[in-house]
C-alpha positions in Angstrom: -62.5 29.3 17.9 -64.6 27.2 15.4 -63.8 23.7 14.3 -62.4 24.9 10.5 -59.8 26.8 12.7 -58.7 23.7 15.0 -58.3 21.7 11.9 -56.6 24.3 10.1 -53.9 25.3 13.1 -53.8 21.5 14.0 -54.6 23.1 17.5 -54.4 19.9 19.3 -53.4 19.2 22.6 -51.9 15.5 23.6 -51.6 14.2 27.2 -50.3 11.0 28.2 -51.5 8.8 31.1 -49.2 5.8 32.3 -49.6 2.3 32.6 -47.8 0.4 35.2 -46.7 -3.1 34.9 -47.4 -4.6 37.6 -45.0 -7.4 37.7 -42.3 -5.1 38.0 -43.7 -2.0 38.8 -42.2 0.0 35.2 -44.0 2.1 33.3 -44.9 0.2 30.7 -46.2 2.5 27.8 -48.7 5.6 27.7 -52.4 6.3 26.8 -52.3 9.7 24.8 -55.6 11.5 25.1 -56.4 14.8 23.2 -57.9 17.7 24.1 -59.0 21.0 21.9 -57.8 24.4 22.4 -58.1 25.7 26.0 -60.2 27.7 27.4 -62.9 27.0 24.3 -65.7 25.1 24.2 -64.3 22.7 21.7 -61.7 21.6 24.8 -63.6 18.6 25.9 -62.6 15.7 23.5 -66.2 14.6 23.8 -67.6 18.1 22.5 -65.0 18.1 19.9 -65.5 15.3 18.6 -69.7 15.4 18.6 -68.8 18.9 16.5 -66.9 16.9 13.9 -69.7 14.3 13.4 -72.2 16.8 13.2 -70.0 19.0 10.6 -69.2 15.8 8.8 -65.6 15.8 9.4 -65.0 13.2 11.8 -62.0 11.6 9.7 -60.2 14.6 9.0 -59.9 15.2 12.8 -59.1 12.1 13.7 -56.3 11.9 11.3 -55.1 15.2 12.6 -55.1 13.5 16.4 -53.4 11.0 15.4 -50.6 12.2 13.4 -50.0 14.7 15.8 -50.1 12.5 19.0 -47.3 10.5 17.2 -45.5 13.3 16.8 -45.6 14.6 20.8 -44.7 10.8 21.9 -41.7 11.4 19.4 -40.9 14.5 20.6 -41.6 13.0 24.4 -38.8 10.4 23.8 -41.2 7.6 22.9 -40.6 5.2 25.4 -42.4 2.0 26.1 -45.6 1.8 24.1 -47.7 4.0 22.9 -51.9 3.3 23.4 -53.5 5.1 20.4 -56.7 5.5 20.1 -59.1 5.1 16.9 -62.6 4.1 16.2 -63.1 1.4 14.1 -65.0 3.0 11.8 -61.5 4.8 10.9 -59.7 1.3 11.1 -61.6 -0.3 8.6 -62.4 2.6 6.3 -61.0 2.3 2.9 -58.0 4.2 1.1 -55.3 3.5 3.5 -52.0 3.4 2.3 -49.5 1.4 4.3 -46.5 2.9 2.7 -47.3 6.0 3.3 -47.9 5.1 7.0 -44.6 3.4 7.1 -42.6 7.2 5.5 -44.5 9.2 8.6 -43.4 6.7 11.3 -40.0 6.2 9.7 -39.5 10.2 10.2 -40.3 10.5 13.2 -37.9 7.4 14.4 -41.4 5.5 15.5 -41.2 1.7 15.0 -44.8 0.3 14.5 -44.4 -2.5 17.2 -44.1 0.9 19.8 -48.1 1.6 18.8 -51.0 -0.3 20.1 -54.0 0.4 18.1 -56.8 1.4 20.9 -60.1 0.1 19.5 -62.8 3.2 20.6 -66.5 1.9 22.2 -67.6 4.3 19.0 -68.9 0.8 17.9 -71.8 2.0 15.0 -71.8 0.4 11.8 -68.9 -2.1 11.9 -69.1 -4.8 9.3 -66.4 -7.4 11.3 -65.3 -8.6 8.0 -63.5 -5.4 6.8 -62.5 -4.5 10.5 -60.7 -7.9 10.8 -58.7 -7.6 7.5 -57.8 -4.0 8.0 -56.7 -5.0 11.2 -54.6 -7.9 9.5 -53.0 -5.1 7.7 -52.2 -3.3 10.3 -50.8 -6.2 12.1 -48.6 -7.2 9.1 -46.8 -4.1 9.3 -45.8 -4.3 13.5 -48.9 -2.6 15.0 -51.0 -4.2 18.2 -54.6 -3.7 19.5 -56.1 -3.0 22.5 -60.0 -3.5 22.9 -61.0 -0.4 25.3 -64.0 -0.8 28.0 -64.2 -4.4 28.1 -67.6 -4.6 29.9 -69.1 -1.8 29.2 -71.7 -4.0 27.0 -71.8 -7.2 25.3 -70.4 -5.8 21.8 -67.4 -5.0 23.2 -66.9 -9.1 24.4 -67.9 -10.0 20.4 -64.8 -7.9 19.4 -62.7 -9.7 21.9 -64.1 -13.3 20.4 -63.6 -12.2 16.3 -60.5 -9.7 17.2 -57.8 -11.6 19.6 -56.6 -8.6 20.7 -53.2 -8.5 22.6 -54.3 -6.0 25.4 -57.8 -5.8 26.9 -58.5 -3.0 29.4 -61.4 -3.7 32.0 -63.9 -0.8 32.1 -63.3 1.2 35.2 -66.4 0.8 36.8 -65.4 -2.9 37.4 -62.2 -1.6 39.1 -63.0 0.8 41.0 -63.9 0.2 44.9 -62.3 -3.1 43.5 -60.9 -4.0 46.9 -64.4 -4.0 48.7 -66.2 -5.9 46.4 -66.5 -9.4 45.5 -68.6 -9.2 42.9 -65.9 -6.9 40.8 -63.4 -9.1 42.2 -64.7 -12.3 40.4 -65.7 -9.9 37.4 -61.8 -9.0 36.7 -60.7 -12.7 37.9 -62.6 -13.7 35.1 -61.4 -11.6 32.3 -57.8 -12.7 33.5 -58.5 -16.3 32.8 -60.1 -15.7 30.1 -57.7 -13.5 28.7 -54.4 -16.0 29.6 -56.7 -18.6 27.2 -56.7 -16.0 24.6 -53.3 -15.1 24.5 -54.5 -11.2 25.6 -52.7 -9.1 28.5 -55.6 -7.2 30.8 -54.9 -3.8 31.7 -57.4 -2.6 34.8 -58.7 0.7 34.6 -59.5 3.6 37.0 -56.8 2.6 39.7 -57.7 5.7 42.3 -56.3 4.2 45.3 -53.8 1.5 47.0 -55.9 -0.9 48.1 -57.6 -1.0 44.7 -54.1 -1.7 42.8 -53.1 -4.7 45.3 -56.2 -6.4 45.0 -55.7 -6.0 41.0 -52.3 -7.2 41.5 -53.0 -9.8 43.6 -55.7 -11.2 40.9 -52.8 -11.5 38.5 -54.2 -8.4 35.9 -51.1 -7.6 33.8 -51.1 -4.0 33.8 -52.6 -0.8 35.5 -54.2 2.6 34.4 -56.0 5.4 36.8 -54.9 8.6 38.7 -53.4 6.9 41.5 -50.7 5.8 39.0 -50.6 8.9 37.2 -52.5 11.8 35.7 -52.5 12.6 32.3 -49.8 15.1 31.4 -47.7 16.9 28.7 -44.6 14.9 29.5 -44.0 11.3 29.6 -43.6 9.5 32.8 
């Protein structure tokens, strides 16, 4: 199967991965990940999305993802929130029309307040200006962010100074092996501080074992993400 085809059938797959609250221990909402058809070599999200820059129809598929991950959380029962995830070169691209936004979610009985906006590390060619006011826009009509991979290099801790996002998630490699090192430890104990200052909720992930989630938990890190807690699946958990 070529890429025309996957656009054309919308041959999408959508998983969702759980994130715990750890206060609690609820399911708080779901990452939805996407994957191409099986069995092809477009499967990998990462190969099918390097085939849509090079074809120069990165948008097109995005938008496809997207619309069709809402629909599976709708059709999943969409409960808790829903962790979607875009590039900001899609956020802050022009020509999008909030009422027609409002009609799709409206259909499918999805409030914006259930979606948190996922910012991608696909970080090229930002200008923060027009990410911050389409992300005012997107705010004015319910949606949250998330900044993904906090850590993972020092653009990603500019976003989190001009953005105020509402949920960070730590970059796995700071989480896992968490418990047996004190470097990490301090790592995450200082995006929690930092993030309590900024009015953001951290979300540590790559959880792959119990003595990694209670030293998380113990730190005071909001939320949790990683097999451990659950694998990604068709179904919500």
């Amino acid at each position: 199967m070529h890429l025309g085809e996957v656009l054309e059938r919308r041959a999408i797959t959508v998983v969702f991965q759980p994130i715990l609250a750890l206060a609690d221990g609820g399911i708080v909402g779901h990452e939805a990940l996407v994957r191409g058809p099986a069995g092809t070599w477009l499967e990998s999200p990462t190969a099918l999305f390097a085939a849509a820059r090079e074809g120069g129809c990165y948008e097109a598929l995005a938008i496809v993802c997207i619309q069709e991950t809402l629909k599976a959380f709708a059709a999943n029962g969409s409960r808790g929130l829903l962790f979607l995830n875009m590039s900001p070169r899609l956020v802050q691209r022009r020509g999008f029309d909030p009422g027609r936004a409002r009609r799709f979610l409206e259909a499918l009985a999805l409030p914006p307040a259930s979606v948190v906006i996922e910012l991608t590390e696909d970080f090229p060619a930002i200008t923060m200006r027009h990410l911050r006011e389409s992300l005012l826009l997107y705010r004015s009509m319910g949606f949250r962010v998330a900044l993904d991979d906090l850590g993972e290099g020092f653009s990603t801790l500019r976003l989190w100074s001009e953005l105020r996002p509402e949920f960070v998630k730590a970059d796995k490699h700071f989480v896992r092996g968490i418990a047996r090192d004190a470097v990490k430890r301090q790592f995450l104990r200082s995006i929690h501080h930092i993030a309590r200052r900024c009015g953001s909720q951290v979300i540590a992930e790559g959880i792959e074992g119990a003595e990694d989630l209670r030293a998380v938990r113990r730190i005071g890190v909001a939320m949790a993400q990683g097999w451990y807690i659950g694998r990604p699946g068709a179904t919500l958990a």
